[in-house]
ROVEXTOR-202505 format. One line per field, with one value per residue (C-alpha): residue number from 0; x, y, z. Coordinates in steps of 0.2 Angstrom, whole numbers, plus 5000, padded with zeros to 4 digits. Example, Ala and Ser with C-alpha at 12.3 -4.5 7.8 and 13.67 -1.06 7.14 Angstrom:
% residues 2
tidren = [0:1];
X = [5062:5068];
Y = [4978:4995];
Z = [5039:5036];
***
This chain:
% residues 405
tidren = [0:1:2:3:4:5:6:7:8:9:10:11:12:13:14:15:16:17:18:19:20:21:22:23:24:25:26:27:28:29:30:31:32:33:34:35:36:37:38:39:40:41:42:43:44:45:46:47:48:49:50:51:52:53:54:55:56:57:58:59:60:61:62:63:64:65:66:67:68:69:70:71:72:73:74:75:76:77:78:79:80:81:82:83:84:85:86:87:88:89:90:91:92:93:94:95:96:97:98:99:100:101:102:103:104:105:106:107:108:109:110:111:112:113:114:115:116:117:118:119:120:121:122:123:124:125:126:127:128:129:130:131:132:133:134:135:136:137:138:139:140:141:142:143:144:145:146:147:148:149:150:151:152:153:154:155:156:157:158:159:160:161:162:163:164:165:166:167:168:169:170:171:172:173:174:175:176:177:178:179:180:181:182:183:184:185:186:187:188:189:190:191:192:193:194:195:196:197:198:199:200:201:202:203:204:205:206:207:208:209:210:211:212:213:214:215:216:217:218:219:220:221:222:223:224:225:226:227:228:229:230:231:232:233:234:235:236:237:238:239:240:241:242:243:244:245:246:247:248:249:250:251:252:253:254:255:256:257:258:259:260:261:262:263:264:265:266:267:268:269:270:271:272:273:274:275:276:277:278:279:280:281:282:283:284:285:286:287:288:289:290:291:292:293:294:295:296:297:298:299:300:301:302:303:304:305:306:307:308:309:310:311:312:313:314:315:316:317:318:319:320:321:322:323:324:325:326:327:328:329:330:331:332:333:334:335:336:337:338:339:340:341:342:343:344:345:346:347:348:349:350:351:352:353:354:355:356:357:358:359:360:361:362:363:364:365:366:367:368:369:370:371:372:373:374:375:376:377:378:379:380:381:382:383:384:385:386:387:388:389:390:391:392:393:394:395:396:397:398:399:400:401:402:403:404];
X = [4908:4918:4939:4941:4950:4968:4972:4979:4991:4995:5011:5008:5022:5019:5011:5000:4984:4982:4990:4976:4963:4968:4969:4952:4948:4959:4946:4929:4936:4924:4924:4942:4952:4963:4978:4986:5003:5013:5018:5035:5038:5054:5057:5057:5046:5030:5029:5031:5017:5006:5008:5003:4988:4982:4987:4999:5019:5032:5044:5061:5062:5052:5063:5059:5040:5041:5044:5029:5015:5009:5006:5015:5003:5013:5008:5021:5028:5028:5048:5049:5036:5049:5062:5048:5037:5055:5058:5041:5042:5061:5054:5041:5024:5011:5010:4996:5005:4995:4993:5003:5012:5029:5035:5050:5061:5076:5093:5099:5111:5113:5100:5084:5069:5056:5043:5056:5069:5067:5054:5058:5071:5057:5046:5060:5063:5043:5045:5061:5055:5039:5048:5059:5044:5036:5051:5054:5036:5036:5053:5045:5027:5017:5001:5000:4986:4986:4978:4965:4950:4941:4941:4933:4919:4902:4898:4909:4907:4888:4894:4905:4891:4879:4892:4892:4876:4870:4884:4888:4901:4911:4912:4918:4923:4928:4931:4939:4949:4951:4951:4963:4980:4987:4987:5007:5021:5030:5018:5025:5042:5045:5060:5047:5031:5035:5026:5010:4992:4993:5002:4995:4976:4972:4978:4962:4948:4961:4965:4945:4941:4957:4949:4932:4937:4947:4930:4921:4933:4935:4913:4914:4927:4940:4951:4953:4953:4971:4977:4986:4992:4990:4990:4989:4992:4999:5000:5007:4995:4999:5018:5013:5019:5002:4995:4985:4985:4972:4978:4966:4974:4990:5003:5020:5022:5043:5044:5027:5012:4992:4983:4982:4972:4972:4967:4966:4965:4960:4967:4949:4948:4936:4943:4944:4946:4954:4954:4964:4970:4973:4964:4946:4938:4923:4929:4935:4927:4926:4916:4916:4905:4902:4896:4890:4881:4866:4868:4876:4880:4888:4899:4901:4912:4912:4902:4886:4872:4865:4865:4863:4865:4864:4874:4872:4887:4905:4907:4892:4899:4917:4916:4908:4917:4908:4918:4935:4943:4927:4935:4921:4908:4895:4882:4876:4888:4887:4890:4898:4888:4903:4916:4927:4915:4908:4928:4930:4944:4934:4930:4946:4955:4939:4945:4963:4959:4949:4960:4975:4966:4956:4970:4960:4967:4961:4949:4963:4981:4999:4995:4982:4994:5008:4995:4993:5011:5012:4998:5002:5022:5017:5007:5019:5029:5016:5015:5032:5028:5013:5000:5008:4999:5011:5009:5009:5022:5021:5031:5042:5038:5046:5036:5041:5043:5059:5065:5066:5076];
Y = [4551:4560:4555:4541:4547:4540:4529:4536:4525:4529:4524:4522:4530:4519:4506:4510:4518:4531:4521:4508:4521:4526:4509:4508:4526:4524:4508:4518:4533:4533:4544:4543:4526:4521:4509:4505:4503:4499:4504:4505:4508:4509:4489:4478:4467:4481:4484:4465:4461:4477:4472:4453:4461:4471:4462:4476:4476:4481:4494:4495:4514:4528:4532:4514:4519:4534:4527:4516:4529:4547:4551:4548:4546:4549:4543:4539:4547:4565:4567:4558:4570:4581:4570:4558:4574:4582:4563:4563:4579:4578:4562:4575:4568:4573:4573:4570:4570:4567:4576:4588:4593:4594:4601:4603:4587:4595:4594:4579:4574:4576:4576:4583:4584:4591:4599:4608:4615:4633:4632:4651:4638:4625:4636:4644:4625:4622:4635:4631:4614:4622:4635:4620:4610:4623:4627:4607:4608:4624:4620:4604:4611:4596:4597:4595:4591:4590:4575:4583:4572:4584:4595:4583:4578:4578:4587:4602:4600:4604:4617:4627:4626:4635:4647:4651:4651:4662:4674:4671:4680:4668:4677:4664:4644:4631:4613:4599:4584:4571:4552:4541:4541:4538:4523:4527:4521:4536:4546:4554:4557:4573:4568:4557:4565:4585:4586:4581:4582:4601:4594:4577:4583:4600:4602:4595:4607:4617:4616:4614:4631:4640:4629:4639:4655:4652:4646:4665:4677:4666:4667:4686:4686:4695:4680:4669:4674:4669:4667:4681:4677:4665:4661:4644:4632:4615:4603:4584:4579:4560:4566:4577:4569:4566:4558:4539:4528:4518:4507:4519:4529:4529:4538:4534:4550:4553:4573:4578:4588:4578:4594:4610:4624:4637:4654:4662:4677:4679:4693:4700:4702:4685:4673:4652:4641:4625:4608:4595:4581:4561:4561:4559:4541:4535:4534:4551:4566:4578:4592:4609:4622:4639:4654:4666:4682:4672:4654:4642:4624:4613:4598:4583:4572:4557:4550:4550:4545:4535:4521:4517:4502:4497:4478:4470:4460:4464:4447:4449:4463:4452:4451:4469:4484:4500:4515:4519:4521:4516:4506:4496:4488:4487:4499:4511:4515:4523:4509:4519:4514:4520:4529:4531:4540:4552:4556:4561:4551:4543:4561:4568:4556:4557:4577:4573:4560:4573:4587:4578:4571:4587:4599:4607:4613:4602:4609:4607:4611:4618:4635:4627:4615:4629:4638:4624:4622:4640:4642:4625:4630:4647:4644:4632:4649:4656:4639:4641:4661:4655:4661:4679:4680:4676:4682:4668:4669:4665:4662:4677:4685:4686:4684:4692:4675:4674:4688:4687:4670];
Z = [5224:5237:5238:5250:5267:5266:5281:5298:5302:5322:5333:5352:5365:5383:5389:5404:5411:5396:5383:5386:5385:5369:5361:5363:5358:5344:5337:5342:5328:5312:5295:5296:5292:5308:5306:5324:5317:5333:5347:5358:5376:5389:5393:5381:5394:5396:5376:5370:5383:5379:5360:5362:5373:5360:5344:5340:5333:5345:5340:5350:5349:5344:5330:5319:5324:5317:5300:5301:5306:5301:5320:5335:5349:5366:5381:5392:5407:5409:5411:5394:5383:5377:5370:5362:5356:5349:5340:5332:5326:5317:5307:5302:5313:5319:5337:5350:5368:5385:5400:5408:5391:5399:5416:5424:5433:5445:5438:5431:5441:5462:5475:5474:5482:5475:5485:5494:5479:5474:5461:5451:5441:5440:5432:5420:5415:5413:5400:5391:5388:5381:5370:5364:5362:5350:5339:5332:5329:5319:5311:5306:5301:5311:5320:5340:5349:5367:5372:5390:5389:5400:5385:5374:5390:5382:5398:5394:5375:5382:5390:5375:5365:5378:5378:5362:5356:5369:5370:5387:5399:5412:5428:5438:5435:5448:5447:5456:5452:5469:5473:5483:5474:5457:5445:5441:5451:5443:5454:5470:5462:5455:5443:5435:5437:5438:5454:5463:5465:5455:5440:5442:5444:5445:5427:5421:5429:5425:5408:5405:5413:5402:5387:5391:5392:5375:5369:5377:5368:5351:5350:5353:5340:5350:5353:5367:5383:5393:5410:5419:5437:5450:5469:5475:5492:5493:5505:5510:5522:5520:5527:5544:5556:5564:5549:5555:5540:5540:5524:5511:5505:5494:5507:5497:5489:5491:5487:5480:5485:5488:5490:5480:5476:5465:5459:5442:5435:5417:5407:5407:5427:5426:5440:5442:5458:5455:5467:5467:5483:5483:5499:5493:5497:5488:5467:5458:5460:5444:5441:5433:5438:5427:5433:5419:5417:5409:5416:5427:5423:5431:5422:5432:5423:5439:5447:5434:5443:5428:5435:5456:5463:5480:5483:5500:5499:5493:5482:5471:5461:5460:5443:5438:5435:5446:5442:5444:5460:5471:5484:5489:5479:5495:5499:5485:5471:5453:5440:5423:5410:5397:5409:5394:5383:5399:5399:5384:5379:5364:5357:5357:5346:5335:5336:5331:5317:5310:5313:5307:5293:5286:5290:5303:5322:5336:5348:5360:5354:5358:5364:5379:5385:5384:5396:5404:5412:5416:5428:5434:5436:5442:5455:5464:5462:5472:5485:5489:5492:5503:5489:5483:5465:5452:5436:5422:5409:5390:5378:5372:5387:5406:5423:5438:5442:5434:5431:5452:5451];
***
């Protein structure tokens, strides 16, 4: 009879849209024994009601959560990954943190206005904060696992194993991210959020298509395949001055970007084209499409088309959930028969319970969402240079970028 799996016992960090998601991933994980040991946030208001909602213990700081889990699960605002992922690896925990990793939030003090500032410092920040990021969890000798459902997709789990089982070569990817405007009212201001639509968005096509090309070079056995340089536009098109707002869209955005699009370069020549706006009406709009030497596939995460429904009238469907985002319930729509699980965010903590538990890596760990922040922190180098490539830095090693700053 095998050993019996000792108990995971998980803290949450946060307490809104991605924080609820992972509650209920958290409960779905089998093979390995999850204990939800608690959970704390910034107020004491949003965790005491988060806890009574999901019949968990409210901590008042990360540090007395620390004690009572193995894994800190971090899933609050972007400007507070850091401190919280420095915290959980000191108490010597494993750490899964949410998208982005980290970025870059202006100075701490004095005004500053984001889609405008210099953004060579920015990026040298992005990577600091990285570097810092990597030497607590190395001094420590925890686990990270960067929580990007699209990783964990079924769709683009699919896909990796087409890719490795037939030996293919990516050529070309492109994918989007797009819907209305975000959930987070720390969206739309950069201290908080670390930009806009690019960071906010385009880092999950994004992050998928690097995780792909990872997957390519590690099945030919010459080791992942890694961004190089970057061009890339943004835009605030809810701010020109011309702009009609007809009440559907989110407009509020104080100093952040609603389009962007990117384009990479991998260190083998291979290239990527990346969407991302908070202009798009009609639910979200993710897909990944992969242009290979022996296939094409394309990964659409939403909308799935398993179910279509067409309701006459905007009150019947009162009471049912569609999809997210959909803005109407009348007329034809694409009722998500499990939008969670087509997201992936089910999978991926399966992946980190088993990781953490078996001593394993996780599919999707420190060095992706170190690429991650460069290409995303690069390229609005390469905005603010109206598209120049940029080459993408890593760790121990200086850009152009910033040696110019």
């Amino acid at each position: 009879m095998a050993p019996r799996t000792p108990t995971l016992r998980v803290g949450l960090v946060g307490s809104r849209f991605a924080a609820q998601r992972h509650v209920e991933g958290w409960r779905r994980v089998y093979g390995v024994p999850v204990q939800l040991a608690g959970m704390t946030s910034l107020t004491r208001e949003s965790r005491e009601a988060f806890a009574a909602q999901h019949g968990l213990r409210a901590f008042d700081s990360i540090e007395a959560l620390a004690e009572a889990c193995d894994v800190l699960d971090i899933c609050s605002s972007t400007y507070s990954h850091e401190s919280a992922i420095v915290a959980a690896a000191t108490a010597g925990k494993n750490v899964i943190v949410e998208k982005i990793y980290t970025g870059a939030f202006g100075p701490p003090q004095g005004e500053f206005h984001g889609h405008d500032a210099p953004k060579e410092p920015l990026l040298r920040d992005a990577m600091e904060s990285c570097r810092r990021i990597r030497q607590a969890v190395e001094r420590s000798g925890v686990s990270l696992a960067y929580a990007e459902n699209w990783v964990y997709a079924p769709a683009v789990q699919k896909e990796r194993e087409i890719i490795e089982k037939t030996g293919a070569q990516i050529l070309w990817l492109r994918g989007e991210e797009s819907h209305s405007g975000s959930h987070s009212p720390s969206y739309g201001i950069w201290r908080r959020a670390g930009g806009g639509s690019l960071v906010g968005k385009g880092c999950h096509p994004l992050t998928a298509a690097l995780y792909l090309k990872r997957v390519e070079g590690q099945a030919r056995g010459a080791g992942p395949i890694r961004p190089r340089a970057v061009s890339a536009r943004t835009h605030r098109l809810t701010q020109l001055p011309a702009f009609r707002d007809a009440g559907y869209l989110r407009a509020d955005y104080q100093d952040v970007e609603d389009y962007a699009a990117l384009h990479v370069v991998f260190d083998d020549g291979t290239a990527a084209d990346i969407w991302s706006a908070e202009i798009v009406l009609g639910g979200v709009y993710n897909w990944l499409e992969v242009c290979a030497n022996n296939h094409r596939s394309r990964c659409s995460i939403n909308p799935i088309n398993a179910v279509q429904t067409y309701n006459p009238l905007e009150k019947q469907l009162a009471e049912v959930y569609v999809v997210e985002k959909i803005g109407t319930k009348q007329g034809w729509s694409f009722p998500a028969p499990d939008e969670d699980w087509m997201n992936g965010y089910y999978h991926e903590l399966q992946d980190f319970a088993e990781a953490f538990a078996f001593g394993r890596p996780p599919r999707s760990g420190i060095e992706l969402a170190e690429d991650t922040v460069a290409a995303c922190y690069a390229a609005y180098v390469s905005a603010s240079r109206k598209g120049a490539e940029v080459d993408i830095p890593r760790l121990g090693a200086q850009s152009p970028g910033q040696a110019e700053a």
